[in-house]
N, C-alpha and C positions, 0 to 999 in steps of 0.2 A: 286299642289301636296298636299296631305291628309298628316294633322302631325301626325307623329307617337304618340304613347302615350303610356306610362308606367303602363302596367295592374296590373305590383305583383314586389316584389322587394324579394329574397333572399335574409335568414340570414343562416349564417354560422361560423365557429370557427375559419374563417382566415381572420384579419381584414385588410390585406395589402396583396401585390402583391407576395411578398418573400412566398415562400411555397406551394404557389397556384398548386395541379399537373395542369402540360403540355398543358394534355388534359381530356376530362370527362370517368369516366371509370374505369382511372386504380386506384384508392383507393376507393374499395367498402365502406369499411367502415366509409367515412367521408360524414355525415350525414347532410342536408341542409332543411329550411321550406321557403317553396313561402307563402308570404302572401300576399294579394292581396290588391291594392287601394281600399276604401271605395265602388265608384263607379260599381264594378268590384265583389262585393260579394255575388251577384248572385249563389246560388246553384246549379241553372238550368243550367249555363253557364259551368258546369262541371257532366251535368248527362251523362252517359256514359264511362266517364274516368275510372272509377275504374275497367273495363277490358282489361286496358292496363297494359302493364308489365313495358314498358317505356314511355320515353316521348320526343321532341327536346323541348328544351328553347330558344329562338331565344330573344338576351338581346342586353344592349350597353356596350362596355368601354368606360363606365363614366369616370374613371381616366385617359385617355389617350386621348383626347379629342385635337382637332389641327385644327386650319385653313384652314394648307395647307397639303398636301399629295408629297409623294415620290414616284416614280414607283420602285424603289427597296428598300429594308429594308436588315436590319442583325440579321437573324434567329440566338439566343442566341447559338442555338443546334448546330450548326457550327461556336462554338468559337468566335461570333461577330464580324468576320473581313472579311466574307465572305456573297458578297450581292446577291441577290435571290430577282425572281421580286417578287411584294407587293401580286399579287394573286396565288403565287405560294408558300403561306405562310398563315400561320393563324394569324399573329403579328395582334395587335390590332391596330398599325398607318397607316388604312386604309380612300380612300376617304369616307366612312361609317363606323364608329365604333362601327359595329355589330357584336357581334361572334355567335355561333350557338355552343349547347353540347345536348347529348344525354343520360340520367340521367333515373336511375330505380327509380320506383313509389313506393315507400313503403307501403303509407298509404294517405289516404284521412281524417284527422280531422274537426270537427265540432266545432269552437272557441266559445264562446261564445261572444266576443269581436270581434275576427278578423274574423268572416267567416268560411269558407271555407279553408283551409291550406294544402297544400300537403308537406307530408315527402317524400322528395327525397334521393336518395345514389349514387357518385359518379361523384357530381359536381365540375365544376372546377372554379367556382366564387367567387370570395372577398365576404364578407361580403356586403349587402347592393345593390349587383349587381340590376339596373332595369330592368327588363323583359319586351320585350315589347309583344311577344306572346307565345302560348303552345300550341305546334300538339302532335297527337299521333303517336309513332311510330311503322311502320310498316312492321315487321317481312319480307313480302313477296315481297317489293318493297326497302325496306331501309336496308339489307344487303344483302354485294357485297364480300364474301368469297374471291375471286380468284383477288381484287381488288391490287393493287402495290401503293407501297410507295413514290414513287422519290424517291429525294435524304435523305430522311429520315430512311428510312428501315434499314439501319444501324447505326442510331443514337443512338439508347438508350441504357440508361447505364443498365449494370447489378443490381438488386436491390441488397443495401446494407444492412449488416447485424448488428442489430440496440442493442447495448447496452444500455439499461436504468435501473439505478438501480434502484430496489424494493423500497427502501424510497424516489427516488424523484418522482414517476409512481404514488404510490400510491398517492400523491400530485393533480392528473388529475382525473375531476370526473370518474368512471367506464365507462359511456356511450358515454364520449372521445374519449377513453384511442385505441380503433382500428381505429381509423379514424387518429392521431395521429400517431400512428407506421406505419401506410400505409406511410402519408405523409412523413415523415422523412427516412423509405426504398427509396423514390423515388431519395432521394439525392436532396435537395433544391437549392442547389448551383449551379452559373453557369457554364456553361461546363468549360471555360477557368478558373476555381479557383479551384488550387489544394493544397492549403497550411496545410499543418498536424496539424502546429501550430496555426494557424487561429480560435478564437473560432466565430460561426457566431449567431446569434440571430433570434427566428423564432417565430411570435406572432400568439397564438393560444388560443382562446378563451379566461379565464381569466389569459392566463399564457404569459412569455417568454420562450423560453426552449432554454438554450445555447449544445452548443455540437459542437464536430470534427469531422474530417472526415479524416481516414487515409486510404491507399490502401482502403479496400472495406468491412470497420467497421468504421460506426457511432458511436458514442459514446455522450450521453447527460449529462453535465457536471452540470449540475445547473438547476431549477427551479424556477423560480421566478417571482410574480403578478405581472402582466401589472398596472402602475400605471392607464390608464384610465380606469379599472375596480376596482380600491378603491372607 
């Protein structure tokens, strides 16, 4: 068997898993750059691309990484106490620690250092994530309109409606600042945590941002530099 190999790695403004939305999509506005291995900056290797609108990323979870595998796991989204088989799930503690997301193209930059760089919108990757390939996707084959859920279809929560006050917002550079309120609407927290009083902590780019969560208002309580960004 042919070893995979790591073409391009995503950076993005979420350096841990806490935050990360769900799935690729639903926060247009959080904003991701592929750069690609040295090996890999090849120009020509992406002539064509810029008439796509989207793209699939097909990457690993690196941080989840395991020996052995489980045929059933516990989707977060059903409270954690309720197991579901491993392929009937996107959970990353699979016999492959591959996920798959589907990300709009923004822009194709021309580095002068890195190459070739695609801005992407609507990724759902940690910071750092390795990619191991990139198709284009395709409108007339790769959506399924009338497609069903399982047992997810009624999972998701209502977006929350997100207090930030004006002196700690202005704190987030400007070109953050929607990508940030996406992820924070989507409600971070896991389904089984409902504490009002609970402040939780969510690392975003050079920040912390603390905040509650009460009925179905966010609210960010603090701002504050991530010390491995001093």
């Amino acid at each position: 068997m042919t070893e995979m190999k790591v073409i391009a790695r995503i950076r993005t403004d979420l350096p841990e898993k806490f935050g990360v939305p769900r799935q690729s999509g639903l926060v247009d506005g959080l904003l991701g750059r592929i750069v690609f291995e040295p090996e890999y900056r090849n120009p020509d290797a992406l002539r064509g691309l810029e008439g796509f609108s989207h793209i699939w990323l097909i990457w690993q979870f690196d941080r989840a990484l395991r020996e052995e595998w489980s045929p059933t796991v516990r989707p977060p989204r059903l409270g954690g106490n309720t197991r579901m088989g491993v392929f009937a799930t996107r959970s990353p503690f699979r016999p492959n620690a591959i996920g798959l997301s589907s990300v709009k193209l923004q822009e194709i930059l021309q580095d002068p250092q890195l190459g070739p760089v695609l801005v992407v919108s609507g990724a759902d990757l940690v910071d750092g994530t390795p990619i191991f390939d990139i198709k284009p996707y395709l409108p007339y084959a790769d959506s399924h309109p009338e497609a069903t859920g399982g047992f997810t279809d009624p999972l998701e929560r209502t977006a929350l409606q997100v207090a930030f006050p004006q002196p700690l917002l202005e704190q987030i550079p400007p070109e953050q600042r929607e990508g940030l309120l996406g992820v924070l609407a989507l409600d971070p927290r896991p389904r089984y945590q409902e504490d009002p009083q609970r402040v939780y902590g969510l690392a975003f780019g050079a920040h912390n941002i603390r905040f509650t969560v009460s009925a179905d208002q966010l609210t960010v309580v603090a701002v504050e530099p991530r010390e491995e960004s001093l």
